[in-house]
Residue frames as qw, qx, qy, qz and C-alpha x, y, z in Angstrom:
[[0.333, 0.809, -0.476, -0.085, -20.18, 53.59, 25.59],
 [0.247, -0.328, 0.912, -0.002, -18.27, 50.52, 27.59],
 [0.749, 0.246, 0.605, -0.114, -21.35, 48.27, 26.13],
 [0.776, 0.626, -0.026, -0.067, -20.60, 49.27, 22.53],
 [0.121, 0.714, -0.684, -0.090, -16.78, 48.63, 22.98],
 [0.460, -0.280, 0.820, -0.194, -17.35, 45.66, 24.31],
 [0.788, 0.391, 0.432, -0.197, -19.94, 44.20, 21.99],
 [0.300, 0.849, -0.406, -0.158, -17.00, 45.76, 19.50],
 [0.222, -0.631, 0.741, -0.065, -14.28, 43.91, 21.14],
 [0.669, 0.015, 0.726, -0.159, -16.09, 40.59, 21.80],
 [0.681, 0.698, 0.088, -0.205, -17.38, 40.97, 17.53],
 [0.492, 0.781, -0.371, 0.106, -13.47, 41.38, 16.70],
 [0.303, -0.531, 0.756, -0.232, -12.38, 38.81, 18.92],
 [0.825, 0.215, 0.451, -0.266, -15.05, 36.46, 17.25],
 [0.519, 0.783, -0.239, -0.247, -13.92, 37.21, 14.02],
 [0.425, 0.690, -0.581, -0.079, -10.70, 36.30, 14.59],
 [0.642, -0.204, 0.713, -0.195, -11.32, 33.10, 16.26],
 [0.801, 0.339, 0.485, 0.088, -12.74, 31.55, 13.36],
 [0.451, 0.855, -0.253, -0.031, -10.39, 33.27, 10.98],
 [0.000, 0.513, -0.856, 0.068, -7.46, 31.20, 12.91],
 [0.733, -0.091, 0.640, -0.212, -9.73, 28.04, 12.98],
 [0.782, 0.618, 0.062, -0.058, -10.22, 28.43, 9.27],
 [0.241, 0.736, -0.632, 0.014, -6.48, 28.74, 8.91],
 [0.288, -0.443, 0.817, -0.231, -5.77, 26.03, 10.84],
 [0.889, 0.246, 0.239, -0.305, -8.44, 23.67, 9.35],
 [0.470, -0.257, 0.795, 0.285, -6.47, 20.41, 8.26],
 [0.511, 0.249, -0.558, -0.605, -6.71, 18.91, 4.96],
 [0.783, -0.047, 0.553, -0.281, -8.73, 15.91, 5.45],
 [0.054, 0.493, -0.864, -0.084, -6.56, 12.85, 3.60],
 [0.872, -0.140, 0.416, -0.216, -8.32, 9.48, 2.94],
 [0.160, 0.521, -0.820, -0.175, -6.47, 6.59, 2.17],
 [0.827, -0.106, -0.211, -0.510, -7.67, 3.07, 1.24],
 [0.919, -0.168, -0.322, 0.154, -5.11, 0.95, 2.73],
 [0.465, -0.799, 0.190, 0.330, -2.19, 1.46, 5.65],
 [0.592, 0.022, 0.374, 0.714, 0.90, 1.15, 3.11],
 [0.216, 0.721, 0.411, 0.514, -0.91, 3.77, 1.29],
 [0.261, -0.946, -0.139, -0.133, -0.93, 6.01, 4.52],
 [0.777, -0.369, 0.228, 0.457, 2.53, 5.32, 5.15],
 [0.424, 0.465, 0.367, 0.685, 3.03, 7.05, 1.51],
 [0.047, 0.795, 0.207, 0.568, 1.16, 9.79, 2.35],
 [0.588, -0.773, -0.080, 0.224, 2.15, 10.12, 6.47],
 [0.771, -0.132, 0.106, 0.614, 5.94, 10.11, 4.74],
 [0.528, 0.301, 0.178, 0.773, 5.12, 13.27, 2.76],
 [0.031, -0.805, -0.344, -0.482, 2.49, 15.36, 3.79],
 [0.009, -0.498, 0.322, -0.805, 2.41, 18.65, 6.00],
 [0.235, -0.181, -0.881, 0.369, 1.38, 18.32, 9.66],
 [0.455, 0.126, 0.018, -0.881, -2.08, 20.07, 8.43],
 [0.473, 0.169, -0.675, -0.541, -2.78, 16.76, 7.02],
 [0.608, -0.242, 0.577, -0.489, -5.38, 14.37, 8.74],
 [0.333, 0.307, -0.829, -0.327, -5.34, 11.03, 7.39],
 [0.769, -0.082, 0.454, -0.441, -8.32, 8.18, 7.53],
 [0.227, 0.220, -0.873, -0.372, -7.67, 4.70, 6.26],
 [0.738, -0.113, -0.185, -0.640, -10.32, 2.44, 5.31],
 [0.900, 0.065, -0.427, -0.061, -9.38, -1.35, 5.48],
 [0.244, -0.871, 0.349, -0.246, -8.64, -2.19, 8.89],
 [0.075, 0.376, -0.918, -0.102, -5.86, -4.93, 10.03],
 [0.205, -0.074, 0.976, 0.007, -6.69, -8.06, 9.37],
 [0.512, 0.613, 0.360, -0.482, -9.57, -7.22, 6.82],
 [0.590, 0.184, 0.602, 0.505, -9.46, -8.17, 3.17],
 [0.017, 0.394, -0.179, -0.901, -9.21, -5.02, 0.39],
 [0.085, -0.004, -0.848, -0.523, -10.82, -7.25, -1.97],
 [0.423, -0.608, -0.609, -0.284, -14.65, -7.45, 0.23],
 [0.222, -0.002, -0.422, 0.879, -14.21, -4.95, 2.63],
 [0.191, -0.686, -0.684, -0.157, -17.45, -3.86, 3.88],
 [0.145, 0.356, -0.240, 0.891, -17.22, 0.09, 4.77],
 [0.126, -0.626, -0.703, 0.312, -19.40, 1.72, 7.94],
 [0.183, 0.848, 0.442, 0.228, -21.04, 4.50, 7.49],
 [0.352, -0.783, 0.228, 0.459, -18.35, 7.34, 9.46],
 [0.462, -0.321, 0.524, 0.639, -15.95, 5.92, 6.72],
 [0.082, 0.790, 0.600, 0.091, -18.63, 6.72, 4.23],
 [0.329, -0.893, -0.120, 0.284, -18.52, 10.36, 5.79],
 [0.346, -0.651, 0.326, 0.592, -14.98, 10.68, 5.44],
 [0.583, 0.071, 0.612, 0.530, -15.41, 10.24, 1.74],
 [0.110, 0.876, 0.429, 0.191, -17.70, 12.59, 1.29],
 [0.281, -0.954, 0.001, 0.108, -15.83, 15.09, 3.24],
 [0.610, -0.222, 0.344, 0.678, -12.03, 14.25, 1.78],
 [0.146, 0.859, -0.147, -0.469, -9.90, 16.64, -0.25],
 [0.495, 0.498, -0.601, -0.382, -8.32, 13.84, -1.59],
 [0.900, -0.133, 0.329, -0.254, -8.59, 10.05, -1.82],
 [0.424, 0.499, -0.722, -0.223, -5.70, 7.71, -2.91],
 [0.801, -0.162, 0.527, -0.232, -6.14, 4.29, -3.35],
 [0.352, -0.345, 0.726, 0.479, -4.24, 1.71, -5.29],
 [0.314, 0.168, -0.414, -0.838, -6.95, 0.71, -8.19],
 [0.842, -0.206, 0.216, -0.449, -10.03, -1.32, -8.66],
 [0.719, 0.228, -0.651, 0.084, -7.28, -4.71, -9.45],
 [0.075, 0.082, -0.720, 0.685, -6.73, -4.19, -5.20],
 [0.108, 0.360, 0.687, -0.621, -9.72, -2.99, -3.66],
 [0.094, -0.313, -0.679, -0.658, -12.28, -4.16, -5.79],
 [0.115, -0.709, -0.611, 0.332, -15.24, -3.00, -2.55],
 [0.058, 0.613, 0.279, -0.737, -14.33, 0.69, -3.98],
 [0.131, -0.061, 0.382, 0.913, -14.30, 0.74, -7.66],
 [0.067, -0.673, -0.727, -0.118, -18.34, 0.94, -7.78],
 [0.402, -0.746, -0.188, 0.496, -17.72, 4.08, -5.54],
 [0.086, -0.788, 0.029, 0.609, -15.31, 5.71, -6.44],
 [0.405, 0.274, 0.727, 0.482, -15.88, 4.84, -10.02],
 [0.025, -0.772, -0.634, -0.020, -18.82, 7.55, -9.95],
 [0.317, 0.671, 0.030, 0.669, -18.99, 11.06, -10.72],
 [0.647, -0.710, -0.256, 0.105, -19.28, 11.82, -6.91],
 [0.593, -0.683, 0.099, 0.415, -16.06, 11.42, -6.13],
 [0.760, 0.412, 0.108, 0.491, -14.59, 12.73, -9.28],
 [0.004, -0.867, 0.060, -0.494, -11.62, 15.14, -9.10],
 [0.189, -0.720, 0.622, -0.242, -10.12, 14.12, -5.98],
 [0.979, 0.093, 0.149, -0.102, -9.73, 10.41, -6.67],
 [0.340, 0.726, -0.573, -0.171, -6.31, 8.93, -7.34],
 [0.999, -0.032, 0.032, -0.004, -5.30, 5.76, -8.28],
 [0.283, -0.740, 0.570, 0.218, -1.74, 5.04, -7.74],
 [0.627, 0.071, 0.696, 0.343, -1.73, 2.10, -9.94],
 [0.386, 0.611, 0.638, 0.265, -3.61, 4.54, -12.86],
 [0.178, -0.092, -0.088, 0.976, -3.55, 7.70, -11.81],
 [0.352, 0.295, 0.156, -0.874, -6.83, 9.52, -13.49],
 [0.574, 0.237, -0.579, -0.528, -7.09, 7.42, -15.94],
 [0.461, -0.182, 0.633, -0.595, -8.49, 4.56, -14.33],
 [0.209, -0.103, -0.879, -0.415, -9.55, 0.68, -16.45],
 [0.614, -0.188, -0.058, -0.764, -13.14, 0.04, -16.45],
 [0.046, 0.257, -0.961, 0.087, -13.69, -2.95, -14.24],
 [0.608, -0.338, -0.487, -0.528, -16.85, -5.45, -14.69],
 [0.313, -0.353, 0.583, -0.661, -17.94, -5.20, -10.60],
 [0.889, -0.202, -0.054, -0.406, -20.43, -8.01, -10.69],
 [0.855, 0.274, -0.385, 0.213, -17.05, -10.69, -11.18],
 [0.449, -0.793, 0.245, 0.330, -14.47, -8.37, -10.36],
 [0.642, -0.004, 0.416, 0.645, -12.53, -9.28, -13.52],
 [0.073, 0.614, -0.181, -0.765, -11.34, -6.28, -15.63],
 [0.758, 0.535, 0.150, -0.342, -13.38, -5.84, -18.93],
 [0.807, 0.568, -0.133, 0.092, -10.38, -5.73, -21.43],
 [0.958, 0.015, -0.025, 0.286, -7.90, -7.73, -19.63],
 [0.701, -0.481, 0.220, 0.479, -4.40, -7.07, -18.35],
 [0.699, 0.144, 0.560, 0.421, -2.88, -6.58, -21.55],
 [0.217, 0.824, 0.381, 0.359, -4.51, -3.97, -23.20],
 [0.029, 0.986, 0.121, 0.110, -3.02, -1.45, -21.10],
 [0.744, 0.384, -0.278, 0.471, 0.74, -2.47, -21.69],
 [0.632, -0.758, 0.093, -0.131, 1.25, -1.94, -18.07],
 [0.338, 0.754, -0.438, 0.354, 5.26, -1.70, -17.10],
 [0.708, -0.464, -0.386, 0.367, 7.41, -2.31, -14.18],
 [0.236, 0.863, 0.031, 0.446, 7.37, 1.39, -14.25],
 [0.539, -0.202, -0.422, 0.701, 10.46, 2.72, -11.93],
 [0.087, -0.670, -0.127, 0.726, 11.34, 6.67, -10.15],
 [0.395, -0.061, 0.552, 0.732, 12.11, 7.53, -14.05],
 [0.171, -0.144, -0.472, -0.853, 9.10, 7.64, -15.55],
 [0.009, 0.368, 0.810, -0.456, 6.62, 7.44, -12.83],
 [0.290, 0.314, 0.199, -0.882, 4.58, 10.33, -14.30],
 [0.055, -0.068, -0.945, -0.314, 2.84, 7.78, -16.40],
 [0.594, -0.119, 0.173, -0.777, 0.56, 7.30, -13.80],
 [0.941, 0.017, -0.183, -0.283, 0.72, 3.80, -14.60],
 [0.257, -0.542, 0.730, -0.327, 2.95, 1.43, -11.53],
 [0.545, -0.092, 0.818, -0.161, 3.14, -2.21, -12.35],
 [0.172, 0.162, -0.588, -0.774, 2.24, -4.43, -14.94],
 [0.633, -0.035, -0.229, -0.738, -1.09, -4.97, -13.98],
 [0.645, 0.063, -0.760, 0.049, -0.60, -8.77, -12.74],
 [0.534, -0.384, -0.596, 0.461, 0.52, -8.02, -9.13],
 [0.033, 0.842, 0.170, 0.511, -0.99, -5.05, -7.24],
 [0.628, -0.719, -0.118, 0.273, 0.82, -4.92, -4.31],
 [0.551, 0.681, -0.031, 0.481, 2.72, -2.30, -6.33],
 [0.229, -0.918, 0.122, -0.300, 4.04, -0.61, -2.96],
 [0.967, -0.229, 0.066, 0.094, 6.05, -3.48, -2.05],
 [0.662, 0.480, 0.196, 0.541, 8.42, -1.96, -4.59],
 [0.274, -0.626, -0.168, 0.711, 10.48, 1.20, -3.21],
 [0.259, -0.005, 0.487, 0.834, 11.09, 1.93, -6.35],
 [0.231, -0.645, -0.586, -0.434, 7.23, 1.93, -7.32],
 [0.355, -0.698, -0.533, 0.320, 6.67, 3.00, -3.95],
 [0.427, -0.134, 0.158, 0.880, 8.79, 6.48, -4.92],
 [0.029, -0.487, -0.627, -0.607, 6.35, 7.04, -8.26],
 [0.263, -0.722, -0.639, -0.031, 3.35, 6.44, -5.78],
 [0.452, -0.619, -0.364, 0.530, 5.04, 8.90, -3.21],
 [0.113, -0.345, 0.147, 0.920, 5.77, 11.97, -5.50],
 [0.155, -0.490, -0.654, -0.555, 2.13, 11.45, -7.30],
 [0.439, -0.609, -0.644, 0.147, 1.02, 12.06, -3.60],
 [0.340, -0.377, 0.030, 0.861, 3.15, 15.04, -3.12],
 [0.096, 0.197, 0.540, 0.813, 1.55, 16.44, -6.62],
 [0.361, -0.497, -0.638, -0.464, -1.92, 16.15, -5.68],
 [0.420, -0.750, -0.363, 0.359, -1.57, 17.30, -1.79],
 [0.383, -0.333, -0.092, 0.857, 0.25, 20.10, -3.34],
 [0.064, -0.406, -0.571, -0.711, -2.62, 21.37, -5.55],
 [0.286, -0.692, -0.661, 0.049, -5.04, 21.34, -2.45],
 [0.046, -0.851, -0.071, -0.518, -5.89, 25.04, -1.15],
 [0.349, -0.860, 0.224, -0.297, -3.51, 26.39, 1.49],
 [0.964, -0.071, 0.007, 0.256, -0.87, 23.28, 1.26],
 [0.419, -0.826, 0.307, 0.220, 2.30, 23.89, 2.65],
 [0.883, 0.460, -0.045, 0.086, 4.42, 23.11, -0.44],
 [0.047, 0.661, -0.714, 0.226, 7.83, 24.39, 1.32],
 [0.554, -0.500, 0.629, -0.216, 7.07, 21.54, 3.96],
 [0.918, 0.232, 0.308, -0.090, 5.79, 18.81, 1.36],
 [0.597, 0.549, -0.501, 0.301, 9.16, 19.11, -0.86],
 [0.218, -0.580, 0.689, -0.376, 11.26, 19.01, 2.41],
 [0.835, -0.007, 0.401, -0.376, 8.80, 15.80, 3.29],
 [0.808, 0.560, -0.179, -0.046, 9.65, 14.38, -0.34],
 [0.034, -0.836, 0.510, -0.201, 13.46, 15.33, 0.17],
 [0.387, -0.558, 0.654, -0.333, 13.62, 13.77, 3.15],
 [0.871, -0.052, 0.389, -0.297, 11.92, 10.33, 2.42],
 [0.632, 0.753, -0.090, -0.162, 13.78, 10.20, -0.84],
 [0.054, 0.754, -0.535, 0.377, 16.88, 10.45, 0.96],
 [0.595, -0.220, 0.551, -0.543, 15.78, 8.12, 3.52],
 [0.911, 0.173, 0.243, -0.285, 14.58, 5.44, 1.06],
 [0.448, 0.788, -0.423, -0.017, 17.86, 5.48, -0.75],
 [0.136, -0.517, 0.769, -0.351, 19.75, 4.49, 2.08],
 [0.692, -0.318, 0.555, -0.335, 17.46, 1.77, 3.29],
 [0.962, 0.257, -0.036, -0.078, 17.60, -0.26, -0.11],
 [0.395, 0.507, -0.724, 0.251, 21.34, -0.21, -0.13],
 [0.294, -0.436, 0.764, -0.373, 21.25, -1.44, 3.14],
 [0.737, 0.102, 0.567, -0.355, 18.40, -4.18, 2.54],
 [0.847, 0.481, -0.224, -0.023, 19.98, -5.09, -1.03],
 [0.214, 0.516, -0.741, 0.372, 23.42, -5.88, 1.51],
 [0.598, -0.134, 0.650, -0.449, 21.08, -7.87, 3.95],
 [0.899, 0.163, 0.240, -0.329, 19.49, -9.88, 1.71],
 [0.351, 0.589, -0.694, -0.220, 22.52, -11.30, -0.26],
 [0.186, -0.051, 0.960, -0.202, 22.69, -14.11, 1.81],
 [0.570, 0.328, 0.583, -0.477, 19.28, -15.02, 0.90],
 [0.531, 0.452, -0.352, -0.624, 19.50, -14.83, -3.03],
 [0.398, 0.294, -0.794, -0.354, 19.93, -18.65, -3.56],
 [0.273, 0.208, 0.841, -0.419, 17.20, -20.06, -1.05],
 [0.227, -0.292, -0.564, -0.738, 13.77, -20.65, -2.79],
 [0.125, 0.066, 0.410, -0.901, 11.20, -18.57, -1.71],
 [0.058, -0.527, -0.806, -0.263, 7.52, -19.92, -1.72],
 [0.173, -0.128, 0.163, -0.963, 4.32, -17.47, -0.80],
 [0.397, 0.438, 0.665, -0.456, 0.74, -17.95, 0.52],
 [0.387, 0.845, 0.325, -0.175, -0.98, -15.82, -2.44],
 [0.612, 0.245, 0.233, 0.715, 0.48, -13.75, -5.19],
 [0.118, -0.986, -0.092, -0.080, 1.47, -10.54, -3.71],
 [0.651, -0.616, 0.116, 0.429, 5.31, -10.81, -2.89],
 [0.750, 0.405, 0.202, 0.483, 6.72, -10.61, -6.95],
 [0.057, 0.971, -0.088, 0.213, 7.33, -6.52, -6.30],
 [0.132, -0.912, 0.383, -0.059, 9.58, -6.89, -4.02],
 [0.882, -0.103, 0.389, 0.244, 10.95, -10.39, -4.68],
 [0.635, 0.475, 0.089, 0.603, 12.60, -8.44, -8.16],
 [0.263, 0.875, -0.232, 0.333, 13.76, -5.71, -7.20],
 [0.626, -0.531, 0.565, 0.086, 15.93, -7.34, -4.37],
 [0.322, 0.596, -0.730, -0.093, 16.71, -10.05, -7.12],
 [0.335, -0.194, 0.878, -0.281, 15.15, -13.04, -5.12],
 [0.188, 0.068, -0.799, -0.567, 14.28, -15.94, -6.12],
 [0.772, 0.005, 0.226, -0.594, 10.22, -16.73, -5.77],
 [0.043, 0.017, -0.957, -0.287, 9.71, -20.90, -6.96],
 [0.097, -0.180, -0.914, -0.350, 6.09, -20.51, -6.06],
 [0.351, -0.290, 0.079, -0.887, 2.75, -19.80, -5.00],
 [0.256, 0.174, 0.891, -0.333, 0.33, -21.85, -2.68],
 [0.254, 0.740, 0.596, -0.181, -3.00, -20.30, -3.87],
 [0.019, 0.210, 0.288, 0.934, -3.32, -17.40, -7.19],
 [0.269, -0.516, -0.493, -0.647, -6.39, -16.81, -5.13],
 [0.197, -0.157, 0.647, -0.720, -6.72, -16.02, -1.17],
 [0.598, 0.035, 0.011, -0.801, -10.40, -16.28, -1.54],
 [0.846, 0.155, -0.155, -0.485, -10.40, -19.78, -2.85],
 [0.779, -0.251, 0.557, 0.143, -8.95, -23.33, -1.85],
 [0.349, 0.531, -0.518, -0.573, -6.80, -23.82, -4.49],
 [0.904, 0.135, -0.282, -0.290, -7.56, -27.41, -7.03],
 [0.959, -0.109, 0.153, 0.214, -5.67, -30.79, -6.37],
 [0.617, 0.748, 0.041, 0.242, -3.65, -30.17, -9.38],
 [0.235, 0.771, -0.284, 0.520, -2.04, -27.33, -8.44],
 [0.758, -0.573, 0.290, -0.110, -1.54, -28.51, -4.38],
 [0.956, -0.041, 0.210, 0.201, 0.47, -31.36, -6.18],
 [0.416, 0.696, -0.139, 0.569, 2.75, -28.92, -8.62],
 [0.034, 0.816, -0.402, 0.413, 3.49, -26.81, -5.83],
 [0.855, -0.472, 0.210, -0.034, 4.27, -30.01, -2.97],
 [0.870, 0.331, 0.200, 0.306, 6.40, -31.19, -6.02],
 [0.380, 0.804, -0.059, 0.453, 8.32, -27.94, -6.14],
 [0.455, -0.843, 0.156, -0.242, 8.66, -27.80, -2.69],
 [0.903, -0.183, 0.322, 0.216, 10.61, -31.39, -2.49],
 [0.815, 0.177, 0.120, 0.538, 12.99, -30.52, -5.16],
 [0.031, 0.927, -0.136, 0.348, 13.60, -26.49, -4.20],
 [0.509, 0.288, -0.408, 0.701, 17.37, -25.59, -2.53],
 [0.170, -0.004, -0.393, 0.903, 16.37, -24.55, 0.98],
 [0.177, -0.535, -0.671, -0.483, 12.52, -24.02, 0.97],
 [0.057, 0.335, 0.540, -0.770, 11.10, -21.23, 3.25],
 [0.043, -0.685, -0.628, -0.368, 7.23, -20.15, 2.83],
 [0.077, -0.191, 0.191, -0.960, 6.37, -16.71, 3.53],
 [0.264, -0.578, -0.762, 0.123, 3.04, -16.87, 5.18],
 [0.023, -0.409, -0.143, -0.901, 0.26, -14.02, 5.87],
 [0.049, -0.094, -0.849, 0.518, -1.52, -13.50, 9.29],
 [0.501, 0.082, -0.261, -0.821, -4.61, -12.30, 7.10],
 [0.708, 0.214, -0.551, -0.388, -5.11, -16.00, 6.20],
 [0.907, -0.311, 0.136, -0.249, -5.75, -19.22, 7.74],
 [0.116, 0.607, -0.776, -0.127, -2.56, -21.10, 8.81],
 [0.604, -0.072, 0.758, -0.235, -4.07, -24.54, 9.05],
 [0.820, 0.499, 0.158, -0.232, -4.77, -24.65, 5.97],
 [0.454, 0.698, -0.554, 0.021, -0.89, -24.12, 4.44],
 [0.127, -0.446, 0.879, -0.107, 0.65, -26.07, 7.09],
 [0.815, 0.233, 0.459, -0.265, -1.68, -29.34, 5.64],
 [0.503, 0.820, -0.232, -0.144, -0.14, -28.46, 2.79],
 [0.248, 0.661, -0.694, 0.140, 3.39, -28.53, 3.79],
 [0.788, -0.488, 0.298, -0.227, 2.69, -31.47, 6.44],
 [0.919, -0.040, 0.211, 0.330, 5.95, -34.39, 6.17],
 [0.620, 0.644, 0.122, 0.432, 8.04, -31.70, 4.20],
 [0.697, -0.276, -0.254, 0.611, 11.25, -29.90, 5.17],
 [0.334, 0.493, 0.110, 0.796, 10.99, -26.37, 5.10],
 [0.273, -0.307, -0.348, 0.843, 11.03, -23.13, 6.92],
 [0.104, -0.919, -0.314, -0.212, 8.22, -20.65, 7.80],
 [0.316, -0.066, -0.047, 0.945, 8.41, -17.31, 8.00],
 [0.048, 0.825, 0.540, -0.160, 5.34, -14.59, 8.40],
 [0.162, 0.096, 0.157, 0.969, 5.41, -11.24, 6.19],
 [0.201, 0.689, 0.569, -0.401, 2.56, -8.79, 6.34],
 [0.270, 0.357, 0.395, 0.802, 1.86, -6.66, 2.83],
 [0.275, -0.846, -0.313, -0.333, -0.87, -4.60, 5.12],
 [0.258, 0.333, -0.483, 0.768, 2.08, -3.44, 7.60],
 [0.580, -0.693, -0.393, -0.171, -1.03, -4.27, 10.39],
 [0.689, -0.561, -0.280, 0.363, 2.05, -3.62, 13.01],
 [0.443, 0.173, -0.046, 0.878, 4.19, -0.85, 11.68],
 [0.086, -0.514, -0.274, 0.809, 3.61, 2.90, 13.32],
 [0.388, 0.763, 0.436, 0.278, 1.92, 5.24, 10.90],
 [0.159, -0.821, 0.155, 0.526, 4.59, 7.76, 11.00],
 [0.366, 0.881, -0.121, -0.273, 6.58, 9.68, 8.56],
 [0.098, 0.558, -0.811, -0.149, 9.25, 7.16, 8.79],
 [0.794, 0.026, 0.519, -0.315, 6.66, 4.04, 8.91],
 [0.787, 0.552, -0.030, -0.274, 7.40, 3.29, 5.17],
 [0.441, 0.599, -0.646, 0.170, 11.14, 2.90, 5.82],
 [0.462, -0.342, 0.746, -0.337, 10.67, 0.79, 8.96],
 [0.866, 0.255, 0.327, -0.282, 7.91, -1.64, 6.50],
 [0.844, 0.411, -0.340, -0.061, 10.39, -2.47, 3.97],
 [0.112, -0.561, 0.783, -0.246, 13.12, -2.83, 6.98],
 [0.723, -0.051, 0.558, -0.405, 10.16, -5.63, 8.46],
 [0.899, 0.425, -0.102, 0.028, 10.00, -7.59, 4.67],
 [0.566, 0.579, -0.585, 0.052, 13.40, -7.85, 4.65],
 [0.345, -0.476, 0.627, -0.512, 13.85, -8.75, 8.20],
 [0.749, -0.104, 0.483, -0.440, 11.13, -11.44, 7.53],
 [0.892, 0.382, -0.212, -0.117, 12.62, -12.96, 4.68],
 [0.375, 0.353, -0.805, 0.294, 16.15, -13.43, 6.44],
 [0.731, -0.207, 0.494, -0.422, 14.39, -15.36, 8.92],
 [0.913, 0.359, -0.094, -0.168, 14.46, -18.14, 6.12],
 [0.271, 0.655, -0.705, 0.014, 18.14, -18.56, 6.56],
 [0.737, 0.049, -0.653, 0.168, 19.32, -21.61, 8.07],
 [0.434, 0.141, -0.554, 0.696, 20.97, -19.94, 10.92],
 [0.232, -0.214, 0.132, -0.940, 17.96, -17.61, 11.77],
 [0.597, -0.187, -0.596, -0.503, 15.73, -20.48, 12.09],
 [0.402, -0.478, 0.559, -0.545, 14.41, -21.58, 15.86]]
């Protein structure tokens, strides 16, 4: 009789082990870049486990995955990544019927351009899909930017869109905590409000300096602050840019009001400061991959604190 209670007990003690493991089983959360997890760290429930792919100081653009990350695609509930204009190593991937269904593009949403992978250049061109500088308004588009510059997160505003598509789609998943993931929203909402006033009252001083860049990734947030960009070193990372254009942008430098280059630690600095060599102007280092910011729920408001932080470095006074 004590052996069949026991073998009872120990049966209905099993049970409900794995009945609270299954409860407790996280949602498993990939993301293709860290800004992106920042989006999703800002809203989701603390069921959520989050893997990003592209680590710092790796390019989105030839990223080369290992096989674990691999794994975690197979095994996500959902996957957001900006679209295949960013991180042209997944659209082959997650282009396929595999991963269809829990795929989201923040730049596209479901809908998603077909992109010719041998090049990388999209079949039918920028244009065709009358791409916006879509704000909070009318984010359910599904469509964030106008297709030129993806570093659509750069933008709080975009970044908002991105963050309450993420909220939609972690709140569809089975057993999502949708009291905490509004609160989450709420809170970040609340939270992001505040920081642009404050960082559209920091940067004043800065509106009439001209702002140069390494690559073309800063334009998001250079408008919606209202600053002024005069140029670009390279419209390609990947490639030395021609003569041509070296000479345009030296030439822009010499007659700009205050010249500061932003600069990326992705990217080789010997190569810009050849560039700038005999020429007066002020460096400054931004990061669009936030390689240093925490991945917490407030990491997204701390990364646009860091951009602004690193453009008033450009002042006069802030300079060393």
């Amino acid at each position: 009789m004590f052996a069949k209670r026991y073998a009872g007990a120990t049966a209905f003690g099993l049970a409900a082990l794995l009945g609270s493991a299954s409860a407790l089983a996280a949602s498993q959360v990939v993301t293709s870049l860290k800004p992106i997890e920042l989006l999703v760290k800002a809203v989701a429930a603390d069921d959520v486990e989050v893997t990003t792919l592209v680590p710092p100081g790796s390019s989105p653009h030839n990223y080369t995955m290992k096989p674990s990350q691999r794994r975690a695609l197979e095994n996500a509930d959902a996957i957001f990544w900006v679209g295949p204009e960013m991180e042209t190593f997944l659209t082959r991937l997650l282009g396929g019927s595999e991963f269809q269904g829990r795929t989201y593009s923040l730049m596209h949403g479901e809908d998603v351009p077909e992109i010719d992978t041998e090049d990388g250049h999209d079949d039918h061109g920028h244009d065709d899909h009358g791409h916006g500088h879509e704000k909070e308004e009318d984010h359910d588009a599904h469509d964030h930017g106008d297709g030129d510059d993806p570093h659509i997160w750069l933008d709080p505003a975009l970044a908002l869109g991105m963050t309450k598509d993420i909220h939609r789609v972690l709140s569809q998943l089975e057993g999502a905590d949708t009291e905490a993931l509004d609160a989450n929203l709420q809170r970040f909402e609340q939270n992001l409000s505040a920081a642009e006033r404050d960082i559209t009252t920091r940067l004043k001083p800065v509106a009439e300096i001209s702002l140069f860049t390494y690559h073309d990734a800063f334009t998001q947030f250079v408008e919606h602050y209202g600053l002024k960009l005069e140029g670009i070193l390279t419209l390609n990372p990947e490639l030395s840019p021609g003569a041509r254009h070296i000479a345009e942008v030296q030439q822009k430098l010499r007659n700009a009001n205050q010249p500061c280059l932003l600069t990326e630690p992705q990217f080789n600095r010997q190569w810009w400061r050849s560039i700038t060599e005999g020429l007066n102007i002020t460096f400054s280092t931004w990061d669009p991959l936030a390689t240093d910011i925490e991945p917490d729920r407030d990491g997204y408001i701390s990364f646009q604190h860091g951009l602004a932080d690193a453009v008033l470095k450009c002042l006069p006074e802030n300079t060393q």
